[in-house]
C-alpha positions in Angstrom: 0.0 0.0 0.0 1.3 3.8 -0.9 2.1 5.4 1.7 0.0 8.7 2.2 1.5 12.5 2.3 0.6 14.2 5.9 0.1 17.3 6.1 2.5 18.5 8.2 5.3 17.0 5.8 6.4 20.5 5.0 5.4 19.9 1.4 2.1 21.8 1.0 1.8 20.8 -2.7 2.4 17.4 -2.1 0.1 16.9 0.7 -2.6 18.5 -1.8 -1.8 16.1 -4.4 -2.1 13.2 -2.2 -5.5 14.8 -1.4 -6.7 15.1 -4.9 -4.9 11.3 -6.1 -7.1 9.8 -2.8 -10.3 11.1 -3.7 -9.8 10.4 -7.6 -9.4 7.1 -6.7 -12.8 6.5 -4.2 -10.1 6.8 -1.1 -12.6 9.6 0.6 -12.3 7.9 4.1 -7.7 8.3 3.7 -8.3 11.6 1.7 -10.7 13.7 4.7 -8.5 13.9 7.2 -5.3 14.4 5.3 -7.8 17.9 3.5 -8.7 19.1 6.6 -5.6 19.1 8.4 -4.2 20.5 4.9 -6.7 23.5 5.0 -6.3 24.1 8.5 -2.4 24.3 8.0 -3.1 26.8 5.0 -5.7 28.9 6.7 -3.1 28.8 9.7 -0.2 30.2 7.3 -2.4 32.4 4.8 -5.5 33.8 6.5 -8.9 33.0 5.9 -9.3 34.8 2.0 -6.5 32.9 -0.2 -7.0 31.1 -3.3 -4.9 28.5 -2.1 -7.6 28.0 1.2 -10.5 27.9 -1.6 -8.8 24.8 -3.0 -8.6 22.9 0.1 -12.0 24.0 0.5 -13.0 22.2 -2.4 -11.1 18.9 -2.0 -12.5 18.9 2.1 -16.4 19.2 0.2 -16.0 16.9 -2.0 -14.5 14.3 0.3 -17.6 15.0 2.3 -19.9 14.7 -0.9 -18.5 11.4 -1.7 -19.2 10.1 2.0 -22.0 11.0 1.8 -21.9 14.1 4.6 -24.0 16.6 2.9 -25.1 18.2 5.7 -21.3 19.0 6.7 -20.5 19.4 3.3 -22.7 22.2 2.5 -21.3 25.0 4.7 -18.0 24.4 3.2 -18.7 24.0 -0.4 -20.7 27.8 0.5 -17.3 29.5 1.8 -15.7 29.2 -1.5 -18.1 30.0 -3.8 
């Protein structure tokens, strides 16, 4: 088994790829916690309003989409659009 980018590797980009790889591939349950430690590091370092925190925004919905967490989904699919 690969073994999975953290996000506290020091390799932002990375981590986000590993993200985006993990949820192309049905891996939601490995790719949610991996986003939202990923967008809490970036929101940490950037601020709130960042296109880099809108992206991590994204992958963190859609990981929620795909389990099937709508409800927790929704609030954060809202912030970056």
């Amino acid at each position: 088994m690969a073994q999975t980018t953290s996000a506290t590797d020091g390799n932002p980009a990375a981590t986000h790829a590993s993200c985006k790889t993990s949820l192309a591939v049905g891996r939601c349950h490995e790719a949610l916690p991996i986003c939202q430690a990923g967008l809490r590091e970036t929101e940490r370092r950037l601020g709130l309003e960042y296109e880099d925190v809108a992206s991590w925004l994204l992958l963190v919905s859609r990981a929620l989409q795909e389990l099937g967490q709508y409800a927790q989904a929704e609030p954060i699919s809202q912030r970056w659009s």
